[in-house]
Backbone as numpy.savetxt, mean C-alpha at the origin, in Angstrom:
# Nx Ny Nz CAx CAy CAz Cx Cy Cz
-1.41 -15.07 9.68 -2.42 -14.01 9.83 -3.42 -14.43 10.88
-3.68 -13.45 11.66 -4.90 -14.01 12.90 -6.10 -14.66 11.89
-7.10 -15.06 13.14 -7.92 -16.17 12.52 -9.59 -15.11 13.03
-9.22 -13.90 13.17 -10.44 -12.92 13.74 -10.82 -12.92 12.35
-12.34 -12.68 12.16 -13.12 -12.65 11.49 -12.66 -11.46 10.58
-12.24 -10.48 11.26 -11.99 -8.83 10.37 -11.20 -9.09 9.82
-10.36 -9.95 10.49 -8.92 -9.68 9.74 -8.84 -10.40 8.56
-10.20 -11.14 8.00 -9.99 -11.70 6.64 -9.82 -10.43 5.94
-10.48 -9.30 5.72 -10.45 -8.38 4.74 -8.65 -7.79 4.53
-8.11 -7.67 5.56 -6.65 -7.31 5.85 -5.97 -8.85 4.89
-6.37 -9.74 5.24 -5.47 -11.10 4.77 -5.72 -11.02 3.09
-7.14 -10.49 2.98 -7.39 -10.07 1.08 -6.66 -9.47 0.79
-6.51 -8.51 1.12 -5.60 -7.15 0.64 -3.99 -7.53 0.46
-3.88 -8.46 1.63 -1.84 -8.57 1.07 -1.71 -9.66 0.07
-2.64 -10.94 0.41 -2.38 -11.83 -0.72 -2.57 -11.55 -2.04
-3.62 -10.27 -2.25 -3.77 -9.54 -3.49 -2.57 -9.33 -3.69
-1.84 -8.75 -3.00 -0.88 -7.37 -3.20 0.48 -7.86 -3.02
0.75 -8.99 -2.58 2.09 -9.67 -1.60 2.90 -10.06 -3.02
2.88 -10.49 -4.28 4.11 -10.60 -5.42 4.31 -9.30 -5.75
3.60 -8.13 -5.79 4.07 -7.01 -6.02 4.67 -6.47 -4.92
4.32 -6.64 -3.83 5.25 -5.88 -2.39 6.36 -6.53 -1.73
6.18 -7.71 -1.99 7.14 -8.51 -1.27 8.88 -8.42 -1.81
8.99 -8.40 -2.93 10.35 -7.76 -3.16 10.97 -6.37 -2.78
9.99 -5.87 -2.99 10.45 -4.26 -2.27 10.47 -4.60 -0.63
9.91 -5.06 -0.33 9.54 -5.53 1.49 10.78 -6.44 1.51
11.36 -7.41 0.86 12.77 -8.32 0.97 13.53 -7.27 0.89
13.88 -6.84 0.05 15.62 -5.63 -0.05 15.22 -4.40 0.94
14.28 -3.99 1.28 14.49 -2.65 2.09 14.32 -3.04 3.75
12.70 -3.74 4.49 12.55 -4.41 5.19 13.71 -5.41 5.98
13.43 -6.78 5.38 14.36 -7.78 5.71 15.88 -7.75 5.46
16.15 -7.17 4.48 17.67 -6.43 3.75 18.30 -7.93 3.31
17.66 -8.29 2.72 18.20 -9.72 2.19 18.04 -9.34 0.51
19.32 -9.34 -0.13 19.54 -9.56 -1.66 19.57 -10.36 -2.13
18.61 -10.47 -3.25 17.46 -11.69 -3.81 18.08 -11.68 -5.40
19.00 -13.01 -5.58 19.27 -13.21 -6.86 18.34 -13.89 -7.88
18.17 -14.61 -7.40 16.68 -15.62 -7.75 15.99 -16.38 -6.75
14.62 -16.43 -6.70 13.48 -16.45 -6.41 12.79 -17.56 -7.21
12.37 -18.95 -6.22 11.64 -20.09 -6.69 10.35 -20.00 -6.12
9.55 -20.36 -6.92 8.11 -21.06 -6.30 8.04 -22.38 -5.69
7.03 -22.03 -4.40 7.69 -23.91 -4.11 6.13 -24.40 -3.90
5.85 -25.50 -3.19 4.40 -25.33 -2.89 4.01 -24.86 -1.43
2.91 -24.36 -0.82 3.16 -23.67 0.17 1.91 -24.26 1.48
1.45 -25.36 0.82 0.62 -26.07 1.49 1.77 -27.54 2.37
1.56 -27.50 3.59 2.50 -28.08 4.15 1.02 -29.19 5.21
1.06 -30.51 5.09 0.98 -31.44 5.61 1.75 -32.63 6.51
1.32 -32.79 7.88 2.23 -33.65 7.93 1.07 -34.15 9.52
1.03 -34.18 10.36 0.04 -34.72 11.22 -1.21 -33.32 11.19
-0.66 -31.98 10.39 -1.94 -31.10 10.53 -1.08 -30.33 8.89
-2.46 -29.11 8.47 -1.90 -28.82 7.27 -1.97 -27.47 8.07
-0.82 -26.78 7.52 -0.26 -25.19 7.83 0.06 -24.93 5.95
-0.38 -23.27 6.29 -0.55 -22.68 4.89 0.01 -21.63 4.74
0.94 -21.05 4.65 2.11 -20.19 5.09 1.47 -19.14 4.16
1.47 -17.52 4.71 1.35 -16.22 4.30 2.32 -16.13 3.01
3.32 -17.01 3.03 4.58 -16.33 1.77 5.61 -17.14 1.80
5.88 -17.67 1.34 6.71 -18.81 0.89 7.47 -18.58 -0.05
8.73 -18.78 -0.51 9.83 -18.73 -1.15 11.24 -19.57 -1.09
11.48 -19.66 -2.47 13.17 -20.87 -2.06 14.13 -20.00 -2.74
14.92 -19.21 -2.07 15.73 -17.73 -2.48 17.36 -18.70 -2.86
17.60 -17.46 -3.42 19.18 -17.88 -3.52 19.48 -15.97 -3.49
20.58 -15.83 -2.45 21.19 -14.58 -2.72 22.31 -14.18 -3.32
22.57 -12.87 -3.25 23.62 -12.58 -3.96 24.95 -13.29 -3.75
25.00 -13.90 -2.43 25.98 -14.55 -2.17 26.00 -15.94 -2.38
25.34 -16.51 -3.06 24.98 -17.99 -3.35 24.87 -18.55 -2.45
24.08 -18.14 -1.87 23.16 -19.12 -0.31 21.87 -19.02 -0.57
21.60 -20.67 -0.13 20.03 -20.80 -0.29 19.33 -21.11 0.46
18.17 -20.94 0.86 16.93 -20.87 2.07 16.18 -20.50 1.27
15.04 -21.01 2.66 13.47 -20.91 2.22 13.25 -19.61 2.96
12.64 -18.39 2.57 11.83 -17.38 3.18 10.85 -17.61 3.45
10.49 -17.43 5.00 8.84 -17.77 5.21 8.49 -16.03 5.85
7.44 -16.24 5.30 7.16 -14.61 5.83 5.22 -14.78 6.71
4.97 -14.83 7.97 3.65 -14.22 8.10 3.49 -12.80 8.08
2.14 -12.68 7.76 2.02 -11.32 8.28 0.80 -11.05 9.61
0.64 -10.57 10.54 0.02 -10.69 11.91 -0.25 -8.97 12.03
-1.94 -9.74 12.42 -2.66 -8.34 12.47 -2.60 -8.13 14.08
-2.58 -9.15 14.76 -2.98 -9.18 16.57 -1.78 -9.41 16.78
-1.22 -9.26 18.55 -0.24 -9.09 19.05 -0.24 -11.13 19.76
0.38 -11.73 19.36 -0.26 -13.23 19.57 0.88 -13.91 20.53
0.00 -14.26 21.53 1.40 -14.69 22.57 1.62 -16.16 21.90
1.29 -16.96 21.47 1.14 -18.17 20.71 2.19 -18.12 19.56
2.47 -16.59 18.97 3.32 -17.27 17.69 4.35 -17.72 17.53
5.08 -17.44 18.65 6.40 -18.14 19.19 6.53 -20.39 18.55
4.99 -20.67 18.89 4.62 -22.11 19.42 4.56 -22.40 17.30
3.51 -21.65 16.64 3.29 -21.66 15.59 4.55 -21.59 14.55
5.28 -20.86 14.78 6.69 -20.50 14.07 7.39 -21.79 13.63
7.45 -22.36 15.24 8.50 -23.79 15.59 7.68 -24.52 14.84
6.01 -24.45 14.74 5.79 -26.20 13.92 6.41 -25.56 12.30
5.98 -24.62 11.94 6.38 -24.00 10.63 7.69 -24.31 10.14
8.93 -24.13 11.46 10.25 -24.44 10.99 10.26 -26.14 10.65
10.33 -26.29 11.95 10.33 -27.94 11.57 9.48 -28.66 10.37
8.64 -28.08 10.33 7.92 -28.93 8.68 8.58 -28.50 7.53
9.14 -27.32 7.56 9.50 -26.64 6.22 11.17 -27.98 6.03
11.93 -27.24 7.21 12.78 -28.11 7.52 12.87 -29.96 7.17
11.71 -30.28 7.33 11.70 -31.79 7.51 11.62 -32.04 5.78
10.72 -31.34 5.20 10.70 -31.40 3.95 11.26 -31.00 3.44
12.21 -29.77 3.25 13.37 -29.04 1.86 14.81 -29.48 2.44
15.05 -29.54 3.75 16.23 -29.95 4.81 17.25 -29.40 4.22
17.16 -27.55 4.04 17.94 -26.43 3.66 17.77 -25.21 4.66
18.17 -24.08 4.99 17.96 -23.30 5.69 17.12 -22.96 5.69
15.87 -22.41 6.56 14.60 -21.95 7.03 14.92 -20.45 7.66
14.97 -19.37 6.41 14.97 -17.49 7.63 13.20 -17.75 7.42
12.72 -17.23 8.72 11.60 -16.73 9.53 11.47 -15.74 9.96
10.19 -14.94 9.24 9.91 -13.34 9.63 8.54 -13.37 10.31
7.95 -12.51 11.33 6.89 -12.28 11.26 6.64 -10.52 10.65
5.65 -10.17 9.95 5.62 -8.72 9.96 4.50 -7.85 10.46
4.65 -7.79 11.98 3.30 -7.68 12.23 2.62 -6.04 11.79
1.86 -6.03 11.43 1.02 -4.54 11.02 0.05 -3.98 12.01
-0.38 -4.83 13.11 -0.90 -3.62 13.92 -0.72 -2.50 14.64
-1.66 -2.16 15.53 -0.79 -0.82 16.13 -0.08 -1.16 17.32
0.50 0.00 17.75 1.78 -0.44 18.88 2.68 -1.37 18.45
3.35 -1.51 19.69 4.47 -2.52 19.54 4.61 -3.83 20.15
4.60 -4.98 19.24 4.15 -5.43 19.80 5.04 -6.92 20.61
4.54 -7.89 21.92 4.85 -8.39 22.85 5.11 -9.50 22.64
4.84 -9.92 21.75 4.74 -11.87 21.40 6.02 -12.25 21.66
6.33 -13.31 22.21 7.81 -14.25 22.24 8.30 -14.43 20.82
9.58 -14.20 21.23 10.58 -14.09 19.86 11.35 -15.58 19.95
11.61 -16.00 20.86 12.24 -17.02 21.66 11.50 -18.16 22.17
11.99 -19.52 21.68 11.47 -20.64 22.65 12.94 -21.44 23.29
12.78 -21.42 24.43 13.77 -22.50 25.12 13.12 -23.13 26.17
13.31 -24.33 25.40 12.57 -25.71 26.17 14.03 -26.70 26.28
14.62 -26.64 27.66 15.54 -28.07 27.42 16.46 -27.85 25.88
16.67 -28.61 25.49 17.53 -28.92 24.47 17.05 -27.61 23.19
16.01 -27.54 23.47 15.33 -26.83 22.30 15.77 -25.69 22.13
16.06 -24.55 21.22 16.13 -23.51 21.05 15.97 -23.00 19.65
15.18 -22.06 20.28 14.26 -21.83 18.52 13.91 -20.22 18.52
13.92 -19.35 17.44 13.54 -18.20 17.58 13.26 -17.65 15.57
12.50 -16.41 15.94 12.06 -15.86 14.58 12.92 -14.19 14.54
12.38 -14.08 13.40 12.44 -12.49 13.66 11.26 -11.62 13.68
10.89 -10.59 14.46 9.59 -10.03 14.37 10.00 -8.99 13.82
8.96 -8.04 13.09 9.23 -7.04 12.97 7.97 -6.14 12.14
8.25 -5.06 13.46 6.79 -4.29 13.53 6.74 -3.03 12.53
5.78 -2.75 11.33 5.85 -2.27 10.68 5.59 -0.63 10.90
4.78 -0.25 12.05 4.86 0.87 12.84 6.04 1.30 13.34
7.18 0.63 13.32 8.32 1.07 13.37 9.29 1.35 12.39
8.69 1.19 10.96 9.44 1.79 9.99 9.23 2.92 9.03
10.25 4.25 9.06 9.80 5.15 8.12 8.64 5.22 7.23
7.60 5.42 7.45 6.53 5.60 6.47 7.37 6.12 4.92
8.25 6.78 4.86 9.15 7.59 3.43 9.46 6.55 2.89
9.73 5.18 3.46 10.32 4.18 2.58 9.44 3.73 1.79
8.48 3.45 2.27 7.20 2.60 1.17 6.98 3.59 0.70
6.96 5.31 0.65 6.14 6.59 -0.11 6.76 6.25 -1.20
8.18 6.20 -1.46 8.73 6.69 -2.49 8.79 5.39 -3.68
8.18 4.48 -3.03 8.34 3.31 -4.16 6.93 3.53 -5.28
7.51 2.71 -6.54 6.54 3.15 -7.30 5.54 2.22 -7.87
5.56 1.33 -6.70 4.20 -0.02 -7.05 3.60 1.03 -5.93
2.40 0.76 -5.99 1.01 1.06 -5.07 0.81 0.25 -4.11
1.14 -1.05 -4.23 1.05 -2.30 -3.59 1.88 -1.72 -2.12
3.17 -1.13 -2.31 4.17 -0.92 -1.44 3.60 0.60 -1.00
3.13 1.07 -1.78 2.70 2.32 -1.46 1.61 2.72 0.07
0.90 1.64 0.00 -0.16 1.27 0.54 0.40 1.03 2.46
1.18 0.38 1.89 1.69 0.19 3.72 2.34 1.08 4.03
2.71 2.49 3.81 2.76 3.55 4.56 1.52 3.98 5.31
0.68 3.53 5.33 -0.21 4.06 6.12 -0.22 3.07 7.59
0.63 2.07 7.55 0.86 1.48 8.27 2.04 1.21 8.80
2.72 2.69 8.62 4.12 2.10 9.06 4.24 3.61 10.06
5.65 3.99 10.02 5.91 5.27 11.50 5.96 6.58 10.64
4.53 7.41 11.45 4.50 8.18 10.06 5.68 9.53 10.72
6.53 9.31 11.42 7.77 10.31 11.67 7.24 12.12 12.00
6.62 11.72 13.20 5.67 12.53 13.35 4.77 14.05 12.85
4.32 13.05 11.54 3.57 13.70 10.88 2.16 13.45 11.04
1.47 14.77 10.81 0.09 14.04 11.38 -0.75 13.47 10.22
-1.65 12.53 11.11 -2.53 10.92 10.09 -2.71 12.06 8.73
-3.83 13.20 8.95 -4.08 13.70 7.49 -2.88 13.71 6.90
-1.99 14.21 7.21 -1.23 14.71 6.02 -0.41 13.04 5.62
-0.02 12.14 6.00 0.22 11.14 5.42 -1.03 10.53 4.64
-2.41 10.88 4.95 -3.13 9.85 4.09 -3.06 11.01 3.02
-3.12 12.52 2.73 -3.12 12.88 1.65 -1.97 12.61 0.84
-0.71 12.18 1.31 0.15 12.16 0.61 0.44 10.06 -0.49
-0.15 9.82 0.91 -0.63 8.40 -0.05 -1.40 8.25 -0.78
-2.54 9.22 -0.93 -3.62 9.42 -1.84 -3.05 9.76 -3.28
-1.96 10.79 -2.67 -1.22 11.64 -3.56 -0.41 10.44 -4.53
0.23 9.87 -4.31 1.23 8.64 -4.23 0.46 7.60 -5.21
-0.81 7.54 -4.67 -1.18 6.20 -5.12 -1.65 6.68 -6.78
-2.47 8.15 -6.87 -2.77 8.67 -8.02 -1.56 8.67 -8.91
-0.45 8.55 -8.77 0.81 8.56 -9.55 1.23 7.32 -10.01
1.08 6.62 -9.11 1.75 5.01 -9.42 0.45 4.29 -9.84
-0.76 4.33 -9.68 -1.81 3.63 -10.41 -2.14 3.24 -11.72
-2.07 2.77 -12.36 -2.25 2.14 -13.89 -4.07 2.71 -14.37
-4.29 3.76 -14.26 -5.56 3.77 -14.62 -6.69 4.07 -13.51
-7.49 4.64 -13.97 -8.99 5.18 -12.67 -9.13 3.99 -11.89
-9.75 2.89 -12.96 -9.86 1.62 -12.15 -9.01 1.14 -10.98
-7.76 1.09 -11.18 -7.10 0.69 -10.41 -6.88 1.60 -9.06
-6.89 3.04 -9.62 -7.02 3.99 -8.90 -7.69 3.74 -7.16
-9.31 3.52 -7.98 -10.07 3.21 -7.06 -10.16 2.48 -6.12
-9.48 0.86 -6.73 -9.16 -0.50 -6.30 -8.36 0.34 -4.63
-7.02 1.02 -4.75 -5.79 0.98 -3.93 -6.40 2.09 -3.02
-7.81 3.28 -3.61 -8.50 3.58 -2.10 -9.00 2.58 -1.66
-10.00 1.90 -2.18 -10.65 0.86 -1.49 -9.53 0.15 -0.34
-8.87 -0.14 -0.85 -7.71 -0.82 0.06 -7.06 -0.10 1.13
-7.17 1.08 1.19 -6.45 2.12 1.94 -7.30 2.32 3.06
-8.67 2.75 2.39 -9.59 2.82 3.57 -9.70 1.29 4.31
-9.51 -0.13 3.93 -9.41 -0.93 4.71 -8.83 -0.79 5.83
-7.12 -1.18 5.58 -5.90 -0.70 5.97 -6.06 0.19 7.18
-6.80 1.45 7.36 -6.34 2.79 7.85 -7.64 2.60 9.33
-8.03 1.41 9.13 -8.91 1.06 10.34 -7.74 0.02 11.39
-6.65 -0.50 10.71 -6.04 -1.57 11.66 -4.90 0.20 12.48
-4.56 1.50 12.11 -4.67 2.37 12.93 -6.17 3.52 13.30
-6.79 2.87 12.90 -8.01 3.79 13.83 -8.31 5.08 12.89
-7.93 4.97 11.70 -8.17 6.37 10.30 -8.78 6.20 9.73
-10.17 5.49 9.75 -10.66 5.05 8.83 -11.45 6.30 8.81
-11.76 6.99 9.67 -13.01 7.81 9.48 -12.42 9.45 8.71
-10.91 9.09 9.21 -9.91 10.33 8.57 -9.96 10.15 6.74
-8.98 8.85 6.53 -9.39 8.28 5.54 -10.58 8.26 4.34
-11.66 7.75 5.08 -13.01 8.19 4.59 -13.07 9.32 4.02
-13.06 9.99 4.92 -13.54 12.25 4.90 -12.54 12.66 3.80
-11.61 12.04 3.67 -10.30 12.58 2.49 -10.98 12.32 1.85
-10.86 10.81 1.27 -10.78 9.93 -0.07 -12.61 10.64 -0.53
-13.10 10.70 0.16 -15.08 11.06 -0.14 -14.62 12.74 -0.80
-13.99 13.65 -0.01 -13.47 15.08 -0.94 -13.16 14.96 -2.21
-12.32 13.83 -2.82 -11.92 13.80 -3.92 -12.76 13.16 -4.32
-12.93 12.12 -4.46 -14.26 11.28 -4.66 -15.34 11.99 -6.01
-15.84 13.43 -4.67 -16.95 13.56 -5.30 -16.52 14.68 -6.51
-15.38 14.59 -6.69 -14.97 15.41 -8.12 -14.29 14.58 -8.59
-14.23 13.26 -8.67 -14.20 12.17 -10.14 -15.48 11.37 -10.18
-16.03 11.80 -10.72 -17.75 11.54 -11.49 -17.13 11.12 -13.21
-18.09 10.13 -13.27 -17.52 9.76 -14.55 -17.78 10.81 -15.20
-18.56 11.73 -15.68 -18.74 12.85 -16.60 -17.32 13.70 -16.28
-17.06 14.17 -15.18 -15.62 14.59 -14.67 -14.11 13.99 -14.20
-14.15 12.62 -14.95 -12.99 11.87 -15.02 -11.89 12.62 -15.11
-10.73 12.11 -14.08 -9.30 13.48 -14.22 -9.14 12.89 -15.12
-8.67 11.56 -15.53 -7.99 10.97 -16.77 -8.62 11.76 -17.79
-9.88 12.21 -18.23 -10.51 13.12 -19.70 -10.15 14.39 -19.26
-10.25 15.02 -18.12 -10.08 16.66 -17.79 -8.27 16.45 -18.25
-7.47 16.12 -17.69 -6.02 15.73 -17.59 -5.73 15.80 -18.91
-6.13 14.31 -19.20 -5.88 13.77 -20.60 -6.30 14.78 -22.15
-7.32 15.25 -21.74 -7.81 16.55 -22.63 -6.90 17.72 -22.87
-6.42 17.86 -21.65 -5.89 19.41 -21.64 -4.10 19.07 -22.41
-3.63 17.85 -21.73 -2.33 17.93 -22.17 -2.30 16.88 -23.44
-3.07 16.56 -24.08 -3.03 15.63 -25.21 -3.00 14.50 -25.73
-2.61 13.94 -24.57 -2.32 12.60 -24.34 -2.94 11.21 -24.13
-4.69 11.71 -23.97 -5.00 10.56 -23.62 -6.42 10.13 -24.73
-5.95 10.52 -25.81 -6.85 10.89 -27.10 -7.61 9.54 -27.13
-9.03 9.19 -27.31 -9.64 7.76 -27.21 -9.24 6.93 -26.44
-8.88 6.96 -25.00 -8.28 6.45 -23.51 -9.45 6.34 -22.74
-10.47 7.63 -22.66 -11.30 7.29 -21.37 -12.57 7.69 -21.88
-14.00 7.50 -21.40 -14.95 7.72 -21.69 -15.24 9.79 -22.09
-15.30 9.85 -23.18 -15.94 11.18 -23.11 -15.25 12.12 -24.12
-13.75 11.62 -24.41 -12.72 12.11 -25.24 -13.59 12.31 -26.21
-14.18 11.89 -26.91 -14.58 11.51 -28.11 -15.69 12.97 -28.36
-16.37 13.20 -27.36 -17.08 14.23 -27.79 -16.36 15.46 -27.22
-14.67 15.19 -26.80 -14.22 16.38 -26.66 -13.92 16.74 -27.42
-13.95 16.68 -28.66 -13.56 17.36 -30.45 -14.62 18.02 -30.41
-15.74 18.25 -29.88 -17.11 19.25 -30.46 -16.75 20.24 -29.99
-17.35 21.36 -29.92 -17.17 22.99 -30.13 -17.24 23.48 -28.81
-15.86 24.04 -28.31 -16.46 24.15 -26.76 -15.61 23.63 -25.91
-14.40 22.47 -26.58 -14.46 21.39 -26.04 -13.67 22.01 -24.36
-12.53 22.51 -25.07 -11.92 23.14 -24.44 -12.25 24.05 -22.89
-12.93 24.95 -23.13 -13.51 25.47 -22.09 -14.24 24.56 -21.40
-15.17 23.56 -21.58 -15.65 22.73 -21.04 -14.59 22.05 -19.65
-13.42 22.34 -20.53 -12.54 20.98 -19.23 -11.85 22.10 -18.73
-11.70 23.18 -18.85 -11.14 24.32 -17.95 -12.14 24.30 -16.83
-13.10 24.59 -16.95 -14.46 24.34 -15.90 -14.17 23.41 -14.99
-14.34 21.87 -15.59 -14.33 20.98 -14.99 -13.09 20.89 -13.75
-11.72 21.22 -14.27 -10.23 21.63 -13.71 -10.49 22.14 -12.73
-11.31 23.28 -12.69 -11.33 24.24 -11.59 -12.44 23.99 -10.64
-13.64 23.35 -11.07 -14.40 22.57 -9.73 -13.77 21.45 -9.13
-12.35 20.76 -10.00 -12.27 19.78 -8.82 -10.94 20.83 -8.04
-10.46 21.59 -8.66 -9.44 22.21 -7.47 -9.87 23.15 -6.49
-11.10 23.34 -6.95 -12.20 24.12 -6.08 -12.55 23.27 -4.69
-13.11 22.27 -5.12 -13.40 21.22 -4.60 -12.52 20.81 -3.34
-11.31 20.29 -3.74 -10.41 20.16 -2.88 -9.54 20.99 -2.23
-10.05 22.61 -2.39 -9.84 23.64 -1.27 -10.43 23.74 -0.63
-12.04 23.57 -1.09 -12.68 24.04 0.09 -12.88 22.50 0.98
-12.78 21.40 0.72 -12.61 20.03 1.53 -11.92 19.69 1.94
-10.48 20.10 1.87 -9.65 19.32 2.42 -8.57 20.43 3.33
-7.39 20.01 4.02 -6.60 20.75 3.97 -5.27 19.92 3.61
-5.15 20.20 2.55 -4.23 20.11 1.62 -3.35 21.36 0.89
-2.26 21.31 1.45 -1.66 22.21 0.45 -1.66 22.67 -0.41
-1.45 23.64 -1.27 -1.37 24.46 -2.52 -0.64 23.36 -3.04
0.79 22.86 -3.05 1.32 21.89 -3.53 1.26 20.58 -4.10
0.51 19.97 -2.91 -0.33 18.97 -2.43 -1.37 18.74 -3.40
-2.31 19.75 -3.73 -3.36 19.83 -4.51 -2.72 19.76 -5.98
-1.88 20.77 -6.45 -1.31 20.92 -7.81 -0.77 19.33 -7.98
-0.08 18.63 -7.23 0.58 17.34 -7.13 -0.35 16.39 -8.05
-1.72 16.48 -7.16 -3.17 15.65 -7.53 -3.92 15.72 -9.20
-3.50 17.11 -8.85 -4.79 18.07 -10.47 -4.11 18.24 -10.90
-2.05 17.74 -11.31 -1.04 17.70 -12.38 -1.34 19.41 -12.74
-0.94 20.23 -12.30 -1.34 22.24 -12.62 -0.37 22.14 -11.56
0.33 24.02 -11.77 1.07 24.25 -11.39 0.65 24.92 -10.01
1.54 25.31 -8.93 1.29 25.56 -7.98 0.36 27.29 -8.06
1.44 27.82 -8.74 0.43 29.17 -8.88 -0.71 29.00 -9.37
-1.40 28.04 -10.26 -2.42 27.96 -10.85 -3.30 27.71 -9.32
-3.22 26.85 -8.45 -4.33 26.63 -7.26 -3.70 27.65 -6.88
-3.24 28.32 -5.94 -2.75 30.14 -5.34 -3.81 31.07 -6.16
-3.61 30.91 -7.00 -4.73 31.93 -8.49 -6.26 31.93 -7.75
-5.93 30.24 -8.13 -7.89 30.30 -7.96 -8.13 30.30 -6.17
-7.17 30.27 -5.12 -7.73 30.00 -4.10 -7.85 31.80 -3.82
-7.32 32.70 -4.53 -6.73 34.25 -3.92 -7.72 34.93 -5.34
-8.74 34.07 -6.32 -10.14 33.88 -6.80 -9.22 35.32 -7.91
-7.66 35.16 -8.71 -6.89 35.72 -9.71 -7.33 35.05 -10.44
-6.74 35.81 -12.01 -7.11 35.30 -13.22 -6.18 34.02 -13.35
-6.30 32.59 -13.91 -6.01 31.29 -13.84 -5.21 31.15 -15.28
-4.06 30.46 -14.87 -3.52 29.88 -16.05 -2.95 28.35 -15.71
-3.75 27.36 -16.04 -2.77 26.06 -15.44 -1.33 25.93 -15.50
C-alpha cells in the first residue's frame, strides 16, 4: 500500500475488510481454487522488515502449494517492480515453496508500473491487476458487503457514477447485518468513492437517505413493524404496541419514500428495492394515488 498520508484511511478500510473479501477476490479475481488456507506470520525480517498487505500458505484444488502474497496499491508506483523482488526472495528464502504475487491496484486509470525485472541473470515478474478493469456486477452480486464495497472501484460498464453508487447503497442495505453495520459500509464507501473522485456524488446520495434514518425513524422499526419480524430488535418496537401504532409507521414509510423521490434520482424500483414496498406502492405515492405497500 503507498506510504501517502491519505492513503492510510484506504489501507483501514481493506485490512478491516480483507478476511471477508479476500476469498471472494481469490476465486473470481485471481481464479485460483482454494482448498485450504494457512495462517503464516506476515512480518518478514531479514537485513530490513517488510509487512505484506495479505499473506497466505494455500493449497489448491489440485494439491499444490504456495504462498499468496497479495498488495493492494492506491498510486501508480514505478518502484513496485524493485519492492515485489525483495518480497519474493524473503518469502522464498524463508518457506522455500512457491511464491504467486499479485498486486491489486485500486486507483483510477490504468495503471504503468513495471511488471518485469531483467537484470543479467535475473528475471523476475508479478502480476498486476487493475481493479477499474473489472465488471463492477461481479463484486454487486456477492453477498458480504466487504466485496460489495469494491464495486465502486471497479469498471462500472458504462453506467453512470450515480446510478452505481445507488445501487451499492442498494446492495450494501441487503447484505448488512444490522443499522450499525449499515452505517459502518457507508462510512467506508464514502471513503473509497474519493480514490475515483465521487465523493461529493457519494456524499449527496448517502446524506438523502441519511436524513430519513433518524433514530425515531429507524427502517429496521418502520420495516420491522410493518412485516413482523423484528419484535424487541430495535429501539422503539416496544412502544409500537400502543394505540396508533400502526398508522404511526405508515407515516413514517411514506416520508422516507417521499424523501427519496424528491432527493434522489433513483428509480421507482430502485427505491422499492431500499424501503422493501412494492414498486406500485412508490408509483402510488410519486402520481400522490391512494397507497398500499
Amino acid at each position: 500500500m503507498t506510504d501517502k498520508p491519505q492513503a492510510n484511511q484506504y489501507d483501514k478500510i481493506f485490512r478491516e475488510n480483507m478476511e471477508a473479501a479476500i476469498p471472494g477476490l481469490i476465486a473470481t479475481v485471481l481464479k485460483i481454487n482454494v482448498a485450504e488456507a494457512e495462517e503464516i506470520p506476515d512480518d518478514l525480517q531479514h537485513t530490513k522488515e517488510r509487512k505484506p498487505d495479505f499473506l497466505k500458505k494455500i493449497t489448491d484444488t489440485a494439491n499444490e502449494r504456495f504462498l499468496l502474497h497479495l498488495e493492494i496499491q492506491t498510486t501508480d508506483e514505478p518502484g513496485m517492480v524493485y519492492r515485489m523482488a525483495e518480497y519474493f526472495v524473503m518469502l522464498h528464502r524463508k518457506y522455500r515453496i512457491p511464491v504467486r504475487q499479485f498486486v491489486l491496484y485500486i486507483g483510477p486509470g490504468q495503471p504503468q508500473m513495471a511488471v518485469y525485472l531483467h537484470e543479467g541473470p535475473l528475471q523476475f515478474s508479478y502480476q498486476l491487476i487493475a481493479l477499474s478493469s473489472i465488471d463492477y456486477r461481479l463484486f454487486l452480486a456477492s453477498d458480504k458487503p466487504e466485496e460489495v464495497l469494491l464495486s465502486i472501484l471497479a469498471d462500472f460498464a458504462g453506467q453512470p457514477p450515480l446510478a452505481i453508487i445507488q445501487q451499492v447503497v442498494s446492495r450494501l442495505s441487503e447484505t448488512a447485518t444490522g443499522n450499525l453495520a449499515f452505517n459502518r459500509y457507508k462510512n467506508q464507501l464514502r471513503v473509497l468513492s474519493q480514490l475515483r473522485k465521487l465523493n461529493q456524488l457519494t456524499n449527496n446520495m448517502i446524506g438523502s437517505i441519511s436524513e430519513f434514518f433518524k433514530e425515531e425513524d429507524d427502517i429496521l422499526y418502520i420495516l420491522g413493524a410493518i412485516e413482523g419480524e423484528a419484535k424487541g430488535q430495535v429501539k422503539g418496537q416496544a412502544e409500537g404496541e400502543a394505540k396508533g401504532e400502526a398508522k404511526g409507521e405508515a407515516k413514517a414509510l411514506r416520508k422516507f419514500v417521499l424523501g427519496l423521490l424528491e432527493k434522489s434520482t433513483m428509480s421507482a424500483e430502485q427505491i422499492a428495492d431500499i424501503a422493501d414496498v412494492s414498486v406500485v406502492y412508490v408509483t402510488n405515492l410519486k402520481n400522490d394515488q391512494p397507497l398500499n405497500p
